[in-house]
C-alpha positions in Angstrom: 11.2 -27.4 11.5 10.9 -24.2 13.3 8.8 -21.1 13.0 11.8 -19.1 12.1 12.7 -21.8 9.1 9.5 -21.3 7.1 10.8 -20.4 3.6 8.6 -18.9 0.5 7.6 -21.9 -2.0 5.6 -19.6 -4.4 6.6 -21.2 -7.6 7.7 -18.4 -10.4 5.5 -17.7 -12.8 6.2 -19.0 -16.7 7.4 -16.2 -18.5 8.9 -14.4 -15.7 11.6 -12.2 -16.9 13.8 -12.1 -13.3 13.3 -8.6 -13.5 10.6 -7.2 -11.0 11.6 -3.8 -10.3 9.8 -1.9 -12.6 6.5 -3.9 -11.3 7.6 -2.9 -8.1 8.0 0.8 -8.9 4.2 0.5 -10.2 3.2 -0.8 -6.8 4.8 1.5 -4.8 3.6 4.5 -6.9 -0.1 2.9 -6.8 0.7 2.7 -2.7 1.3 6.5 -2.3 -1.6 7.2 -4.9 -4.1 5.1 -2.9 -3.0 7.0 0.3 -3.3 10.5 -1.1 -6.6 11.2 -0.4 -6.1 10.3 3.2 -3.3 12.6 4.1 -4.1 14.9 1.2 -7.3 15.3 3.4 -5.8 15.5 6.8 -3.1 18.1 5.6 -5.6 20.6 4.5 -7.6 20.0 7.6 -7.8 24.0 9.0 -9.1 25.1 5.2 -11.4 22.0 4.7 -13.2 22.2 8.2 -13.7 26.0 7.9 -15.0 25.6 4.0 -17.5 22.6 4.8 -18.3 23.7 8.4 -17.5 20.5 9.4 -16.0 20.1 13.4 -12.8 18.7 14.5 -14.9 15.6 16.0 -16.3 15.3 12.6 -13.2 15.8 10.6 -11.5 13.1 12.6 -14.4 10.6 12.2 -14.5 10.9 8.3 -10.8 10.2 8.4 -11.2 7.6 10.6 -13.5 6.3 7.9 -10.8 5.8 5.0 -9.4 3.4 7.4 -11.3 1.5 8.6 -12.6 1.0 5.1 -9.1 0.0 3.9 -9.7 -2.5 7.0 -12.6 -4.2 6.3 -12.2 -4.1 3.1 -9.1 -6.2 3.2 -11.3 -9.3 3.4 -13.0 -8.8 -0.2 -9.6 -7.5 -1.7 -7.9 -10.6 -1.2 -10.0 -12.5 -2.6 -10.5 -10.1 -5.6 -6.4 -9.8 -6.0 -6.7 -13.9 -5.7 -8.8 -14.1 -8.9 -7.7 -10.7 -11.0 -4.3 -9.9 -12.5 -2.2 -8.1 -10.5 -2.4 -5.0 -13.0 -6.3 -4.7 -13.3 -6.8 -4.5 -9.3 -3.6 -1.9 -9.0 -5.6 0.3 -11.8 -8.6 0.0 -9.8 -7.3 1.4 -7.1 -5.9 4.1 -8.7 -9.5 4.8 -10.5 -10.6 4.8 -6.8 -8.3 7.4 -5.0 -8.7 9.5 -8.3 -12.5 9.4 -7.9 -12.0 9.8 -4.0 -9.6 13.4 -4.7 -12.4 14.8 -7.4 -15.2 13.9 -5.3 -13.4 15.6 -2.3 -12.6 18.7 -4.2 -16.3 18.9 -5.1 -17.9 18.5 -1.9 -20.3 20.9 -0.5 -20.8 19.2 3.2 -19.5 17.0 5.5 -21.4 13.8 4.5 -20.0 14.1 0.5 -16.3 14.6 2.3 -16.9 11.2 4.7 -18.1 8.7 1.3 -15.4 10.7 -0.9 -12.3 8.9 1.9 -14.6 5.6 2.2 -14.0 5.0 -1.8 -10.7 6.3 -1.0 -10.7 3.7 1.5 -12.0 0.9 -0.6 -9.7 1.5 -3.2 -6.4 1.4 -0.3 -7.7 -2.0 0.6 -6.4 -3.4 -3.0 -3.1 -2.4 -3.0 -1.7 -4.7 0.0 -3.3 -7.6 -1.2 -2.0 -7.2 -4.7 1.2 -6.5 -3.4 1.8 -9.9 -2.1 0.4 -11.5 -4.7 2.8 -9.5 -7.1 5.9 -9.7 -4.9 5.5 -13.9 -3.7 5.0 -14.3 -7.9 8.3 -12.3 -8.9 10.4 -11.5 -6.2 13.6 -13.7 -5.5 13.1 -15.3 -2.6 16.3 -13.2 -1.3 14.9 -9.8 -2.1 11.6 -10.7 -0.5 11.8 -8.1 2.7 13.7 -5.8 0.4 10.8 -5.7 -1.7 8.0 -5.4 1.4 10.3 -2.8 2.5 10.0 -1.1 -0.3 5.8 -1.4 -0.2 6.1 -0.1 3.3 8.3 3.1 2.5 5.6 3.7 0.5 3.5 4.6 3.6 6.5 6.5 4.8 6.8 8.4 1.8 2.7 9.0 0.8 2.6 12.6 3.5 4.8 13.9 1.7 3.2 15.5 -1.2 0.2 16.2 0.3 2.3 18.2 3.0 4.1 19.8 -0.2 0.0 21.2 -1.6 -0.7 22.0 1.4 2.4 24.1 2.3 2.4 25.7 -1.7 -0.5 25.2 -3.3 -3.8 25.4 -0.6 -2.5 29.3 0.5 -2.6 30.8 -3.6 -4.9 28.4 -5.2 -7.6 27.0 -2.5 -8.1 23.6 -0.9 -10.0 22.2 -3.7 -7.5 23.3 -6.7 -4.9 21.4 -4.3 -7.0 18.3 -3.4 -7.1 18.0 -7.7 -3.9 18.8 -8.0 -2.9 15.5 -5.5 -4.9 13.7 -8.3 -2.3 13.8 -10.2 -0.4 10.8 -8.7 -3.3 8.6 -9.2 -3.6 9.3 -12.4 -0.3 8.9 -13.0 -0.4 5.1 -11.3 -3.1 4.0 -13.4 -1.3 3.6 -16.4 2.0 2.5 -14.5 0.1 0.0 -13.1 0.7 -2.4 -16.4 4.0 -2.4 -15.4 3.4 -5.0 -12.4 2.8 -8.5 -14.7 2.6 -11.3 -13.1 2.4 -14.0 -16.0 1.4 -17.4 -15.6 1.6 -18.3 -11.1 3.1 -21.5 -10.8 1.1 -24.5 -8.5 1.1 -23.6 -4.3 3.7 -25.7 -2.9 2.7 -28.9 -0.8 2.4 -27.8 2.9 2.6 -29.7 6.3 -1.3 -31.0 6.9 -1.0 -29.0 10.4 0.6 -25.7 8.6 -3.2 -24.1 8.6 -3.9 -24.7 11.6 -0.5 -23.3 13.0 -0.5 -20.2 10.4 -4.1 -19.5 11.6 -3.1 -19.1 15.4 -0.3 -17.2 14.9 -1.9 -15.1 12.4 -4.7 -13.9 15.1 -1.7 -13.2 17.3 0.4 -11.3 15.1 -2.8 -9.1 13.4 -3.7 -8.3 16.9 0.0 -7.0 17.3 0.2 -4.8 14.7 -3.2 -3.3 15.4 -2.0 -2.6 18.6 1.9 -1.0 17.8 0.4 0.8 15.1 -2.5 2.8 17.5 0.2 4.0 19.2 2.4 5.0 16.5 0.1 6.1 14.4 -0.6 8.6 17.2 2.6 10.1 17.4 2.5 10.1 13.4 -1.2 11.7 13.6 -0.3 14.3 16.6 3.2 14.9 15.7 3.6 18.7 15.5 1.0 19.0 19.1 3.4 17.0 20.8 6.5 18.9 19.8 4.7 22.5 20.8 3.6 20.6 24.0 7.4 19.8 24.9 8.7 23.3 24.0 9.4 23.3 19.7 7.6 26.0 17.8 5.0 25.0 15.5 7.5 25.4 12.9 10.2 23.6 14.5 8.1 20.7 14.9 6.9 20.4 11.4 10.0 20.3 10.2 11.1 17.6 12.1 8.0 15.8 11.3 8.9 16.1 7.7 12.5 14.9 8.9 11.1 11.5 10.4 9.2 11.2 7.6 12.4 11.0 6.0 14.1 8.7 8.4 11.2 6.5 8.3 11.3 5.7 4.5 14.9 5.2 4.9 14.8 2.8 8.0 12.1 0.7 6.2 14.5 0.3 3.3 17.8 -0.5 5.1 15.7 -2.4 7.5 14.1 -4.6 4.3 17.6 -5.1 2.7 19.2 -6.1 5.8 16.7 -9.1 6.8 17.0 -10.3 3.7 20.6 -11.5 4.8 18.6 -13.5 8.0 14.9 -13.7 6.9 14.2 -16.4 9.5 14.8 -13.6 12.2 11.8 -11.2 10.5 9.4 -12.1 13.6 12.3 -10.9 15.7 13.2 -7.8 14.6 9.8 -6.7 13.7 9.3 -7.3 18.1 12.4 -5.3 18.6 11.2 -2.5 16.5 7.9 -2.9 18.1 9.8 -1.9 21.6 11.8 0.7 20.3 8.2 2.4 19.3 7.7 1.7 22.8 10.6 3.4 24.3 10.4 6.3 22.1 6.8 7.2 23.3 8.1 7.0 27.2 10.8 9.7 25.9 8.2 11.6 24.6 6.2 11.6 27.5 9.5 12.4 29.7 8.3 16.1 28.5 11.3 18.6 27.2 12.9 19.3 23.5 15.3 16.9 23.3 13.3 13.8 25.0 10.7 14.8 22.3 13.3 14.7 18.8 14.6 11.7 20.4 11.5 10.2 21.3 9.7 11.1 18.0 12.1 9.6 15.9 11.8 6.1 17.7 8.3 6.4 17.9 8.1 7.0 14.1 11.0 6.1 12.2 11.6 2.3 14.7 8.2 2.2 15.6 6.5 2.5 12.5 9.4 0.6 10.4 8.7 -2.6 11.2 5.7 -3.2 8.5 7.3 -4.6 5.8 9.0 -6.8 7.7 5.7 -8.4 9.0 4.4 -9.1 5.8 7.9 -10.9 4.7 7.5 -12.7 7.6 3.5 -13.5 7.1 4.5 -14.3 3.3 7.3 -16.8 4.1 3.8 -18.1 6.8 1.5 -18.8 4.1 3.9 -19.9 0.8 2.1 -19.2 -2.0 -0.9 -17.4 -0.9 0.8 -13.8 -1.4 -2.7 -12.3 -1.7 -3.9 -13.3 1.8 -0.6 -12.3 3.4 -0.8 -8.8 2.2 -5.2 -8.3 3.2 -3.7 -9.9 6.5 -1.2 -7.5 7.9 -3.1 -4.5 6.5 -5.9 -5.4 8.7 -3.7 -5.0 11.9 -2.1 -2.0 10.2 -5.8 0.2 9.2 -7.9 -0.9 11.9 -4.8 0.3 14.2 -5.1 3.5 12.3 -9.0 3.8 12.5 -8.6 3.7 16.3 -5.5 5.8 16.5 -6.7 9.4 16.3 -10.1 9.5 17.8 -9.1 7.4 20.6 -6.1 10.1 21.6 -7.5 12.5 20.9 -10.7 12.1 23.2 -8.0 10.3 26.1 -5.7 13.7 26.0 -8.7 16.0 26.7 -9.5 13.9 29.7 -5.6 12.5 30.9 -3.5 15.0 29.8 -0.9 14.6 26.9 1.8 13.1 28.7 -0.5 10.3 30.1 -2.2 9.7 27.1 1.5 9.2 25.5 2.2 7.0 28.4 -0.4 5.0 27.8 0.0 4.4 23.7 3.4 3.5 24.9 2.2 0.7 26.4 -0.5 -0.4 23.8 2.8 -0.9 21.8 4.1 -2.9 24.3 1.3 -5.0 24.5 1.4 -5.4 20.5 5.2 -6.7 21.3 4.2 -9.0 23.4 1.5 -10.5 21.0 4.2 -10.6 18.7 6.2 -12.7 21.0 3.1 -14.7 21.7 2.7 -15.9 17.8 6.2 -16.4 17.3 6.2 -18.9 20.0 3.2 -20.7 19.0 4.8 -21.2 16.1 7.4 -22.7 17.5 5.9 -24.8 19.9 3.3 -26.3 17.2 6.4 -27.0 14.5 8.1 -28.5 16.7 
């Protein structure tokens, strides 16, 4: 058997209806709820830093904090999604971003802001694991990178309201009426979150004696990889509108085009989930290809000039950033029946890249220059292709 032959063997679950969309919807809504408090954060960062008197340096840091909390966190939450309903953990960590927004919108200094995005944080590092669990319980086995598409557009999709309060309802009403006003999705996803039964999981199917040791060496591989793409696509993502201005857009050019691949991200993670599903085996592949088109858009960027840059961008965010839910099809279809683990697994490689992502460009612009600095995030991601290569082909090499 070959790497690119591993199949799914999570048993269904007695009682399963066939029907999982609805507790799909739940999880998605419950994704872009446990993300609010991040970008709902970052969008009002000019209002927030001037109202708390907090720096840029320390702005960045507390975001930084959400997560690398949703990072190491990902070690307790699989476990926790292992041994609670899929439901109960979903509605915690809607509690959590609801109690990250209201603590937020009553802080009166910088250390309040920095614990409200580490329960933010905490409560993020739930949904990932309980989505695997949830979608290797229910999901047909041919809808399974349809369905981690669908928890990755999630990702896409969770700026967008927060760029909405920020653009409509921080100006008239204040960053604080706005930050409660984002609370409304996760209180919204709380009670939605009943909507993602699992039933009764059926027994882990029988696996090769030397499947553990082969998942576990590809695993370290293909974490490490999407650590790496996503530092430098989460840069792009993070610095978006400062790298249009720098290549000649107006501020308001650039943000709409941000909002734009936004867009285009959401929908590339979709097409790109339903498509797989017609050749799951290649998931390792096209997530490596999507990896170097990241690539390749950041070298446009850094080319310097309008065009390069909308070209660039959209690479760097809609290809480079799409290929998430394909790694955790592929990690899922790696360890059958152990949905859980998959999911704390890839968003490990996904929020610690994130942690690092801002901080680390923006202290290597001030000192390089932005078109180095994009140069060199360019080939972070190409380094994260090549791990990906790398675990693909142990794979291989150890199956046989």
């Amino acid at each position: 058997m070959t790497t690119t032959e591993i199949e799914i063997g999570t048993a269904r679950p007695a009682g399963s209806t066939g029907r999982p969309w609805a507790g799909m919807g739940a999880i998605v809504l419950t994704s872009v709820a446990a993300m609010t408090p991040a970008f709902g954060i970052a969008a009002l960062a000019t209002p927030v830093e001037r109202g708390l008197g907090v720096s840029a340096t320390g702005f960045g840091l507390a975001l930084s904090g959400f997560f690398a909390a949703s990072a190491l966190g990902s070690f307790a939450a699989k476990r926790v999604a292992a041994r609670l309903p899929v439901p109960v953990v979903l509605a915690a960590a809607g509690v959590l971003a609801l109690a990250a927004l209201a603590l937020a919108a009553a802080a009166g200094n910088p250390a309040v802001l920095a614990a409200a995005l580490l329960v933010g944080g905490a409560g993020n590092a739930l949904v990932q694991p309980a989505a695997g669990r949830y979608i290797g319980a229910r999901v047909p086995r041919g809808r399974l990178s349809l369905a981690t598409g669908m928890v990755s557009a999630a990702l896409g999709a969770a700026p967008l309201v927060p760029g909405l309060l920020a653009g409509f309802a921080a100006g008239p009403l204040g960053w604080r009426t706005a930050l409660l006003l984002g609370a409304v999705l996760p209180a919204v996803a709380i009670p939605a979150a009943f909507l993602a039964g699992t039933g009764r999981a059926g027994p882990a199917p029988k696996r090769a004696a030397d499947g553990p040791a082969r998942a576990g060496r590809t695993l370290v591989l293909w974490t490490l990889a999407a650590g790496l793409a996503t530092v430098g696509s989460n840069a792009a993502a993070s610095f978006f509108v400062q790298l249009g201005t720098h290549s000649g857009l107006s501020t308001g050019l650039a943000g709409l085009m941000q909002s734009l691949a936004g867009v285009v991200a959401v929908a590339v993670r979709l097409a790109a989930g339903g498509l797989a599903d017609r050749a799951p085996r290649r998931n390792p592949v096209l997530v490596t290809a999507m990896m170097l088109s990241g690539a390749a858009g950041l070298a446009l960027v850094a080319a310097g000039g309008p065009a390069a840059f909308v070209a660039g961008a959209l690479l760097a965010v809609a290809g480079g950033w799409g290929w998430t839910g394909l790694l955790l099809a592929a990690v899922m279809r790696l360890l059958p029946g152990q949905g859980e683990r998959a999911g704390a697994t890839v968003q490990i490689g996904l929020f610690g890249g994130a942690a690092v992502a801002p901080l680390a460009f923006g202290a290597a612009s001030s000192a390089l220059g932005v078109p180095v600095t994009v140069l060199v995030a360019a080939l972070i991601v190409l380094a994260g292709a090549a791990s990906m290569l790398a675990g693909t082909a142990a794979l291989r090499r150890a199956a046989g």
